[in-house]
Wavefront OBJ file of the C-alpha trace (Angstrom):
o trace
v -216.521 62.606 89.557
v -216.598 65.307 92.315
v -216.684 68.038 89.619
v -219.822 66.737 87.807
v -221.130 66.143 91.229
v -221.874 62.164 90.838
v -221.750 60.269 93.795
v -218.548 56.801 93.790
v -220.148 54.131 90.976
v -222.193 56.636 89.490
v -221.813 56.780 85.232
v -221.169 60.268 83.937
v -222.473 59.812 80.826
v -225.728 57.723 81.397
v -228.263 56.790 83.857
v -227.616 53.645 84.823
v -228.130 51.967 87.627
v -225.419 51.124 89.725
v -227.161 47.435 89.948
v -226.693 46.931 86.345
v -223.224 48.598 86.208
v -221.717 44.763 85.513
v -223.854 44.613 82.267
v -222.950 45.456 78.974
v -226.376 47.673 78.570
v -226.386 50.446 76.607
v -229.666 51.802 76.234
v -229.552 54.164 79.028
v -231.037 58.033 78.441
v -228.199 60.435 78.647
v -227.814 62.745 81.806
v -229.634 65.873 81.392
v -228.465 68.573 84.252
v -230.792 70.941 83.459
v -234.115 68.297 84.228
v -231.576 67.133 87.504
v -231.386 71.196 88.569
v -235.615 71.136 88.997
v -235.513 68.120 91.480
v -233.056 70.063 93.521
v -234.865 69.792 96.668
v -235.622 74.261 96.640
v -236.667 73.804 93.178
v -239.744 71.084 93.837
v -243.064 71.447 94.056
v -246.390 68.958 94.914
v -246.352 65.768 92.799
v -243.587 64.108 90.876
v -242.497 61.764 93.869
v -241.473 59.396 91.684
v -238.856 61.607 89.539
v -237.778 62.620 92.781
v -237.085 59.425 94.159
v -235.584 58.295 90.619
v -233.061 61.322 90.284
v -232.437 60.816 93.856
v -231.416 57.241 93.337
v -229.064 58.174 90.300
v -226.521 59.767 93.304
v -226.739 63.805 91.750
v -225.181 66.528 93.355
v -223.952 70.212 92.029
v -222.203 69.780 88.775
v -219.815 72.960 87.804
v -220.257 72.672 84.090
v -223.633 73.170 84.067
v -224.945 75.909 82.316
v -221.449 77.056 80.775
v -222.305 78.441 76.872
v -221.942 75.876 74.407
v -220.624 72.990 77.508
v -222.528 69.452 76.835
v -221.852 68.195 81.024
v -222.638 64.708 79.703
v -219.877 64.978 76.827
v -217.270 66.528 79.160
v -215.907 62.548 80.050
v -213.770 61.235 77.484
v -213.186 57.040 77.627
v -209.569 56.432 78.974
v -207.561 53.361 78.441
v -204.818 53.961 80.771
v -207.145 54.320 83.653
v -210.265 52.514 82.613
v -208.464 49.296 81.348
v -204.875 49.192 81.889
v -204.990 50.080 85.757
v -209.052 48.936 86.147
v -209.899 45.863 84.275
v -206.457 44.429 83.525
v -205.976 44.224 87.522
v -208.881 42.954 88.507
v -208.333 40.498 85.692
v -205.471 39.332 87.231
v -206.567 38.896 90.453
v -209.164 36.550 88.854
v -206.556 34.511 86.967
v -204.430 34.141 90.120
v -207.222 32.659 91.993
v -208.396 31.011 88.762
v -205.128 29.086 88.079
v -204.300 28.601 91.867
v -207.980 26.771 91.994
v -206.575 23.993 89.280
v -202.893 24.083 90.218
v -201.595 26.066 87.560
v -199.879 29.247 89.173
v -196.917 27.532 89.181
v -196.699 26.730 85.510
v -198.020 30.211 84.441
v -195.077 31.815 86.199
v -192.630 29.926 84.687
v -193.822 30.884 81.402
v -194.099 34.404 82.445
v -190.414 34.392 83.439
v -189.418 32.620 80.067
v -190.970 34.922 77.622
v -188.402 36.335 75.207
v -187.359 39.911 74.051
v -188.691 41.186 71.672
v -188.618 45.342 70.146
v -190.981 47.116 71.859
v -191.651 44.494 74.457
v -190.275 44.583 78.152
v -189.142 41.350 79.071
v -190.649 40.379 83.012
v -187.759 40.205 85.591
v -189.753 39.179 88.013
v -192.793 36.059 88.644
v -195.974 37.926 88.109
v -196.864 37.233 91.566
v -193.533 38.824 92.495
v -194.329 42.318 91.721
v -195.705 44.441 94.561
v -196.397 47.453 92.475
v -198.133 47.682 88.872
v -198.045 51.274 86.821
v -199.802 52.040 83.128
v -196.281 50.577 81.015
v -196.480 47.557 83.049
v -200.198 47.062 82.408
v -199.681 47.566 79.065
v -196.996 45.191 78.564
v -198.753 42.674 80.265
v -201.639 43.066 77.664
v -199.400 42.491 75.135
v -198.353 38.760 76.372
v -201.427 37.559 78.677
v -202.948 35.347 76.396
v -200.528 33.584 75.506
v -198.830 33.182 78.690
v -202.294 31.859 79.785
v -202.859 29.379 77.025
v -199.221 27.669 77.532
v -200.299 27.645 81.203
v -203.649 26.355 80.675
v -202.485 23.358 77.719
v -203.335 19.758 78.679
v -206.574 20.150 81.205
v -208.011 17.019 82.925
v -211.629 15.953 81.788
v -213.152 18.230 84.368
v -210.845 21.838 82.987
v -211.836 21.673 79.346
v -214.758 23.921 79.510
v -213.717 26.388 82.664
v -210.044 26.472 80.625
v -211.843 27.250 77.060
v -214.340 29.821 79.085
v -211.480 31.673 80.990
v -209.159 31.809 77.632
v -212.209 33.075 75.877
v -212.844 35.624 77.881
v -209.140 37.232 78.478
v -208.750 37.098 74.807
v -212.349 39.201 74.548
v -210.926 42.093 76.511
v -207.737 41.730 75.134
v -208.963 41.779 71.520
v -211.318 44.776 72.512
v -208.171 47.062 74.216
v -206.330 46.057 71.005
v -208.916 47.963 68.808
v -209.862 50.601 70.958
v -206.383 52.198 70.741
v -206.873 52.188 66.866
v -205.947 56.049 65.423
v -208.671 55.297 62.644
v -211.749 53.432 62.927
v -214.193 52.041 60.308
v -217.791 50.645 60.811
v -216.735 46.998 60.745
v -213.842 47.790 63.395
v -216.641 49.218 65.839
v -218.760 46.040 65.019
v -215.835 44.095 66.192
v -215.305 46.040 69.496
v -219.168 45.741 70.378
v -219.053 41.841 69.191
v -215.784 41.670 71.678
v -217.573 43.264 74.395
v -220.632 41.404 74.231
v -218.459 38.388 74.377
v -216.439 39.328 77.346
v -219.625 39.824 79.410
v -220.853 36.569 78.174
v -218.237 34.775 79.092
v -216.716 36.840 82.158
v -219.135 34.747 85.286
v -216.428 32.063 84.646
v -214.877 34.021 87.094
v -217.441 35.021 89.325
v -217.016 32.326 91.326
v -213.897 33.025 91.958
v -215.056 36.408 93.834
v -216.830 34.026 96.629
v -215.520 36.050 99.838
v -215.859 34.297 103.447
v -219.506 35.785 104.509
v -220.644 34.388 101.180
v -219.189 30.915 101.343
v -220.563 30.865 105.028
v -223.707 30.624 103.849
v -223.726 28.757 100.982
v -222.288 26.299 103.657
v -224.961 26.933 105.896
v -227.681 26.324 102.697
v -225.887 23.144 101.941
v -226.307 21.531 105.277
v -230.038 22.287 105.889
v -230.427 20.613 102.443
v -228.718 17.499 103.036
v -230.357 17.395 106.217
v -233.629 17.603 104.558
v -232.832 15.214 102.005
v -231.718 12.952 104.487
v -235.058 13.220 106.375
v -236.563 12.213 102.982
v -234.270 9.056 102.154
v -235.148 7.253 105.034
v -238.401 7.129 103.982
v -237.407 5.844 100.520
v -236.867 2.097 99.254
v -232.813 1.497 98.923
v -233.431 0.702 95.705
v -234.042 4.670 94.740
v -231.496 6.179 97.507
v -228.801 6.269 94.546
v -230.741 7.841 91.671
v -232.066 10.417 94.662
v -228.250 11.215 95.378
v -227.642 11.908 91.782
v -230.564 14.406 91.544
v -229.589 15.997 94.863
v -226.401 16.666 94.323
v -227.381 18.265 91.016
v -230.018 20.297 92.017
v -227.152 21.390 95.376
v -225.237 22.584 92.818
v -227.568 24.713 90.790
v -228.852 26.434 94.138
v -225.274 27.049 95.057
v -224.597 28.838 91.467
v -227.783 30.964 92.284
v -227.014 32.029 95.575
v -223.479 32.869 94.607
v -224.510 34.732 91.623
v -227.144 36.591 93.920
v -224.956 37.454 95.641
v -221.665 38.739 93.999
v -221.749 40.683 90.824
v -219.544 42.778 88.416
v -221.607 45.952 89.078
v -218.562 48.682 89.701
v -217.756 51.500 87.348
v -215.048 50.796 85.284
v -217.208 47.479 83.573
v -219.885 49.785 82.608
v -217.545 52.475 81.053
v -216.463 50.367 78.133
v -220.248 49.968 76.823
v -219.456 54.065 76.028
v -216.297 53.253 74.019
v -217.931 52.606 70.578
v -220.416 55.218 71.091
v -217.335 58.180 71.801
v -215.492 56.423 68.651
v -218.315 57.627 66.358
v -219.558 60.734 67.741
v -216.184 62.190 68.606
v -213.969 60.011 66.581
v -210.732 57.496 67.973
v -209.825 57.148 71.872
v -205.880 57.913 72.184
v -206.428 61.287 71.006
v -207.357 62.270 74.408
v -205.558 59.763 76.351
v -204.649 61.140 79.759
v -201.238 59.860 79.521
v -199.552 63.020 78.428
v -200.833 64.691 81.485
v -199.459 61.326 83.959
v -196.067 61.907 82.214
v -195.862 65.830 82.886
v -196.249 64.351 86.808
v -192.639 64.057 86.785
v -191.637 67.176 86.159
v -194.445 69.631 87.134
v -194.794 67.062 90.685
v -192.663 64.590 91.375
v -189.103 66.233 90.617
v -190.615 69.292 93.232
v -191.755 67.002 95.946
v -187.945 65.971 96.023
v -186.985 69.236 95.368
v -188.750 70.849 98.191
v -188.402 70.306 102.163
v -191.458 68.417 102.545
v -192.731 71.548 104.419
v -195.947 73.103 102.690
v -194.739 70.898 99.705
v -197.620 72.132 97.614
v -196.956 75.626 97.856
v -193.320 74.934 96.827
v -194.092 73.057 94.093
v -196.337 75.425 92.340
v -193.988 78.022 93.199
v -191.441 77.090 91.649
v -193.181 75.114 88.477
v -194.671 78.730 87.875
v -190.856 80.259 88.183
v -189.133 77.837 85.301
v -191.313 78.976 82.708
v -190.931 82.321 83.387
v -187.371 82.363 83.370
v -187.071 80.016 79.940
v -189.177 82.493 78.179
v -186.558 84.968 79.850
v -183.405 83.258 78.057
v -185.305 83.040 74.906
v -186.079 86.786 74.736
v -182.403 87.872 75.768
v -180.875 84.930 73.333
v -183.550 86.131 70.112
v -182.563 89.568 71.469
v -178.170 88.867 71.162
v -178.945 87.250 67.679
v -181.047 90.376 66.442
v -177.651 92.857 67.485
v -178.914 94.133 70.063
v -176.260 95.705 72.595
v -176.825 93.344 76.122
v -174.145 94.043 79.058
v -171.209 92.022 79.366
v -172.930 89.852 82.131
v -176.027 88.862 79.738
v -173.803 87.864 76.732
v -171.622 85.167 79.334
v -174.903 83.751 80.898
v -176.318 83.359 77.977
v -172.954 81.650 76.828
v -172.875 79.606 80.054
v -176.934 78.457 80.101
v -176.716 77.651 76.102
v -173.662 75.876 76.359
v -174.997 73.294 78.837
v -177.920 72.745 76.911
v -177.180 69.453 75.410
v -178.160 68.346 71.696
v -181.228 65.704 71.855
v -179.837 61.920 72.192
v -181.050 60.259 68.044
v -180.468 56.339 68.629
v -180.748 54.589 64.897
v -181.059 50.687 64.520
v -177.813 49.022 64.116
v -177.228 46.075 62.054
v -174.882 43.319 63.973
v -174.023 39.827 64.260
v -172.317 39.612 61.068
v -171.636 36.224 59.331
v -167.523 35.437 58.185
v -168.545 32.591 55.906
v -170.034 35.018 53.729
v -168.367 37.276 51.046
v -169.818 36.827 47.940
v -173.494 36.422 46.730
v -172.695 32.560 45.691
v -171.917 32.319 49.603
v -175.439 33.712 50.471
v -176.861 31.355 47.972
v -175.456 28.240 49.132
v -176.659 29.668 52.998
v -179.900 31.249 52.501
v -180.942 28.293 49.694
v -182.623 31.000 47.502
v -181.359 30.729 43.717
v -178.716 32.342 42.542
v -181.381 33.661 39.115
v -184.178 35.084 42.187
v -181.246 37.154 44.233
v -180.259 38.660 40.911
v -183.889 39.421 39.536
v -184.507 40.978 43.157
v -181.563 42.877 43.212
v -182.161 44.815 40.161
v -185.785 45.290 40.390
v -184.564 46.703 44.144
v -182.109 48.900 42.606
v -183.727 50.216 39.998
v -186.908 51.431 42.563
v -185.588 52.255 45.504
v -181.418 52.992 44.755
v -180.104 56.643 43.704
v -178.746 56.380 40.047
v -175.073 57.108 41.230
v -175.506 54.630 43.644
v -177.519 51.353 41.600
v -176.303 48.083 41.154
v -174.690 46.803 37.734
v -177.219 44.645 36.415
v -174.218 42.328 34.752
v -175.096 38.904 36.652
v -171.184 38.315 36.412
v -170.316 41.704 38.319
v -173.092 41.118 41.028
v -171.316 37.907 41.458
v -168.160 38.957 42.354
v -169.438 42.145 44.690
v -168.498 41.983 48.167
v -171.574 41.483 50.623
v -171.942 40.922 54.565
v -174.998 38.793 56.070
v -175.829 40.265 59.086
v -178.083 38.117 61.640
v -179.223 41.098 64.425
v -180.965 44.102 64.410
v -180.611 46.185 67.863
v -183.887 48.258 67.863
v -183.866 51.293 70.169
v -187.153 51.891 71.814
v -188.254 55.010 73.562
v -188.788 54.088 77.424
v -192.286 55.045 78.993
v -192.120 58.549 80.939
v -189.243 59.487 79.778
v -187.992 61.867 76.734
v -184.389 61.073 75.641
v -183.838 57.480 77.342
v -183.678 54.097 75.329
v -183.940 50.739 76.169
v -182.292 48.547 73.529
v -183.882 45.521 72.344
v -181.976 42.893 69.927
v -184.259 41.622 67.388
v -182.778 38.389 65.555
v -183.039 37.952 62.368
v -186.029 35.835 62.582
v -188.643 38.360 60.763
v -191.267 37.523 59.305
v -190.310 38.499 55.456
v -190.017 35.858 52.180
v -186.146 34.715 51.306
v -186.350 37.308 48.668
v -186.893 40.255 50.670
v -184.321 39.363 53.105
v -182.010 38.539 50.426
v -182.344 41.955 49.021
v -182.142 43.797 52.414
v -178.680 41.801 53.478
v -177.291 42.022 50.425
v -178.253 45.625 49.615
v -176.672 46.981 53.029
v -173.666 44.801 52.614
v -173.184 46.948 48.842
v -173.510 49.588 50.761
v -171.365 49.139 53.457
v -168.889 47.979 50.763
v -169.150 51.020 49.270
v -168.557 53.404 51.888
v -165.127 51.561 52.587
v -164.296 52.094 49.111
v -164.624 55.564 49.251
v -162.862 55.696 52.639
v -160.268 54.040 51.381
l 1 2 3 4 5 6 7 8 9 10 11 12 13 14 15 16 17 18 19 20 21 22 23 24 25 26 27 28 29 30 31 32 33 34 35 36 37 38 39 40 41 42 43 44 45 46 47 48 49 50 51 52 53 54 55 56 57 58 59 60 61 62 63 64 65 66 67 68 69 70 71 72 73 74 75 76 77 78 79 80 81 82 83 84 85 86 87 88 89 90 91 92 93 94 95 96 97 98 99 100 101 102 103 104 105 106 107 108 109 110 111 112 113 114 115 116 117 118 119 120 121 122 123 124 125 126 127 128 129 130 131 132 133 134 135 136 137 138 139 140 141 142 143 144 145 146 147 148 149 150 151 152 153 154 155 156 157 158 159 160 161 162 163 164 165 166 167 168 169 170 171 172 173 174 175 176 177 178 179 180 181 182 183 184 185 186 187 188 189 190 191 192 193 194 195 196 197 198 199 200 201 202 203 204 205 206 207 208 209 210 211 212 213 214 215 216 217 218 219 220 221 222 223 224 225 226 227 228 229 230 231 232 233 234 235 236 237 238 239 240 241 242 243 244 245 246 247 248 249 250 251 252 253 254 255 256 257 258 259 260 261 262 263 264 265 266 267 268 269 270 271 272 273 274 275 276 277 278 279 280 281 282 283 284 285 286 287 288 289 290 291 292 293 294 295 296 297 298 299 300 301 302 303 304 305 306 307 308 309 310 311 312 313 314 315 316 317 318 319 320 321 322 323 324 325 326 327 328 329 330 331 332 333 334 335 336 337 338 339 340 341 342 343 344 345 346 347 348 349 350 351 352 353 354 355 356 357 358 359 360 361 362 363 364 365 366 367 368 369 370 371 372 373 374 375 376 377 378 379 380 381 382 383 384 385 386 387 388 389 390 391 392 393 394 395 396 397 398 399 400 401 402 403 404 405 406 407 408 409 410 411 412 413 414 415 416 417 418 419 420 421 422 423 424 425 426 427 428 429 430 431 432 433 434 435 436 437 438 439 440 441 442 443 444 445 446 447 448 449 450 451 452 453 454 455 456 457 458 459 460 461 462 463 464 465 466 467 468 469 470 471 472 473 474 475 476 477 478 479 480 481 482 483 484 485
């Protein structure tokens, strides 16, 4: 923001105002730096107080990219999930559930199913209750996206006759946002997924003042209180003047029409007007001018934070830590490229001194090979041998594991390494049912570490298939012994 000069809650790519920030709007002009440059307050003349006082109101200060050759200021900000969604909305969504479900005496409940959720490849089982966690980066964030909704719909089942609609509103409008970050991070988009994301958007902000009363801070409730008694006072005035007959129908109105000038006061006075609401309207736009959104996520550049800042800070005395750091970030480039020129040089002949060739030997030498982690097959069964054993098991026919196992072989196995299509040899070969799957998953941040994730066999293919797939890697397997042997 300071480099296109915008003052805090100011859009860079539009001009709206920050009072409709909270507002899925999208009609706004585009920001043109070259008209902003003439109201610069040098540049005006007599007349135009009313541009003035309009630019002036849009928060517009010295922006660096202006007049660069071929630079579009306005087109400089890309959208960004990590920071926009994942560490913007997603938290303040949370904040809203936690007061949400703590309002109805759920919080409980919802972290019991957060606790109890169940591993899963690619998905990072909570350790902790949600409300347990003091700190909350982008692979958390993300994670949590993953599982919210249903988490919140298990917490949320059964509602009293009062918590039908606020429950339906509330899942509504988590699964909104949550459908919408789902799309956004789409690598190819089509006109009918962009008409979802808008359709998801528009929903969200339909549905999202289910928790704006949820946002009541102290000064507001103070005088909401304060409304509240000078209208039952009033009304009080007036019911003594009234037969007793009517006193009960009058307390039915009033405390109807108490209600509705509470909702209007509240709503006058909190809103959803900060930036990161407003940035989301720019999503679909950005999709089909400049085409899909994680191509210039920003998380590349969080992850090179480790090395390029966070490994100097420790590095470093804590002395004029930023000079250190760039320092010596701008030496270990300089001295890889070294060790690749001397190394290309020793493998070209060229003569190096004695003290070259053994540093080369010694740096090279500790260079370990990159860690490759495959997907293991385990849990294997020992009450099955034979395909009439898998049968009996699985209860697929013994006639659709042989038509599958062919049709298998002949597509997808080498020719020295097919099946006999005999249905009496496939009988008799050996097999092995295996019932786990231990998928290795890349951690966040990090470039050769693994988490490990066991996947039971639970997925979500026809008998068939996983007929084939057992029985094809117990063959295998079978093989390879075979030829050990």
């Amino acid at each position: 923001m300071a480099l296109h000069g915008l003052k805090t809650n100011a859009c860079p790519k539009c001009e709206v105002p920050t009072t409709e920030l909270g507002t899925n709007a999208r009609s706004y002009r585009a920001r043109d730096y070259a008209k902003y440059q003439c109201y610069k307050p040098e540049n005006l003349t007599s007349g135009s107080e009313t541009d003035d006082n309009h630019i002036r109101s849009l928060g517009i200060g010295q922006n660096i990219f202006h007049r660069l050759n071929r630079v579009s200021a306005s087109d400089l900000y890309k959208p960004d999930i990590l920071h926009t969604i994942y560490l913007g909305l997603f938290k303040h969504m949370m904040d809203w559930i936690e007061a949400f479900l703590k309002k109805h005496g759920r919080l409980q409940a919802f972290d019991e199913v957060w606790k109890a959720l169940l591993p899963y490849p690619g998905f990072l089982v909570p350790k902790k209750a949600y409300r347990e966690v003091t700190q909350w980066q982008g692979k958390e964030m993300r994670n949590l996206g993953r599982c919210i909704l249903g988490v919140l719909a298990v917490a949320l089942h059964q509602p009293g006759g009062t918590q039908a609609i606020p429950f339906k509103g509330a899942l509504r409008c988590v699964r909104a946002l949550v459908d919408f970050n789902m799309m956004a991070q789409y690598r190819s988009h089509t006109p009918d997924t962009i008409a979802y994301m808008e359709e998801y958007l528009d929903q969200f902000h339909r549905m999202k003042d289910i928790f704006l009363e949820i946002q009541v801070t102290k000064r507001t409730q103070a005088k909401v209180d304060k409304q509240r008694k000078e209208i039952r006072r009033q009304r009080a005035l007036m019911r003594e003047r009234v037969a007793t007959s009517q006193r009960r129908r009058m307390c039915d109105d009033d405390r109807d029409e108490e209600h509705e000038l509470r909702m209007d006061m509240i709503h006058g006075e909190l809103h959803f007007n900060f930036i990161k609401m407003h940035l989301l309207s720019h999503f679909c736009d950005h999709i089909r001018q400049f085409g899909n959104i994680p191509m210039y996520s920003p998380e590349i550049r969080e992850l090179a934070h480790k090395t390029q800042i966070k490994e100097g800070w420790r590095y470093s005395n804590k002395n004029d830590a930023a000079r250190q750091i760039v320092h010596s970030y701008s030496r270990q480039p300089g001295i890889r490229m070294r060790l690749l020129n001397l190394q290309s040089l020793k493998n070209g002949g060229a003569d190096l001194s004695p003290d070259v060739l053994k540093h080369l030997d010694r740096t090279t030498s500790t260079v370990s090979p990159p860690v490759i982690c495959r997907r293991i097959l385990k849990g294997r069964r020992g009450d099955v041998s034979n395909i009439v054993n898998f049968s009996r098991i699985s209860g697929v026919p013994l006639e659709i594991i042989y038509r599958e196992l062919i049709q298998y072989s002949r597509h997808n196995l080498p020719i020295d390494h097919s099946l006999p299509e005999d249905h009496a040899t496939l009988r008799s070969l050996p097999i092995e049912l295996l019932t786990q799957l231990e998928v290795p998953v890349l951690t966040f941040q990090e470039a050769n570490v693994y988490e490990i994730h066991v996947h039971d066999q639970r997925a979500p293919y026809t008998l068939e298939t996983r007929a084939v797939a057992m029985i094809g890697f117990g063959y295998k397997q079978a093989q390879k012994k075979c030829m050990v042997g």
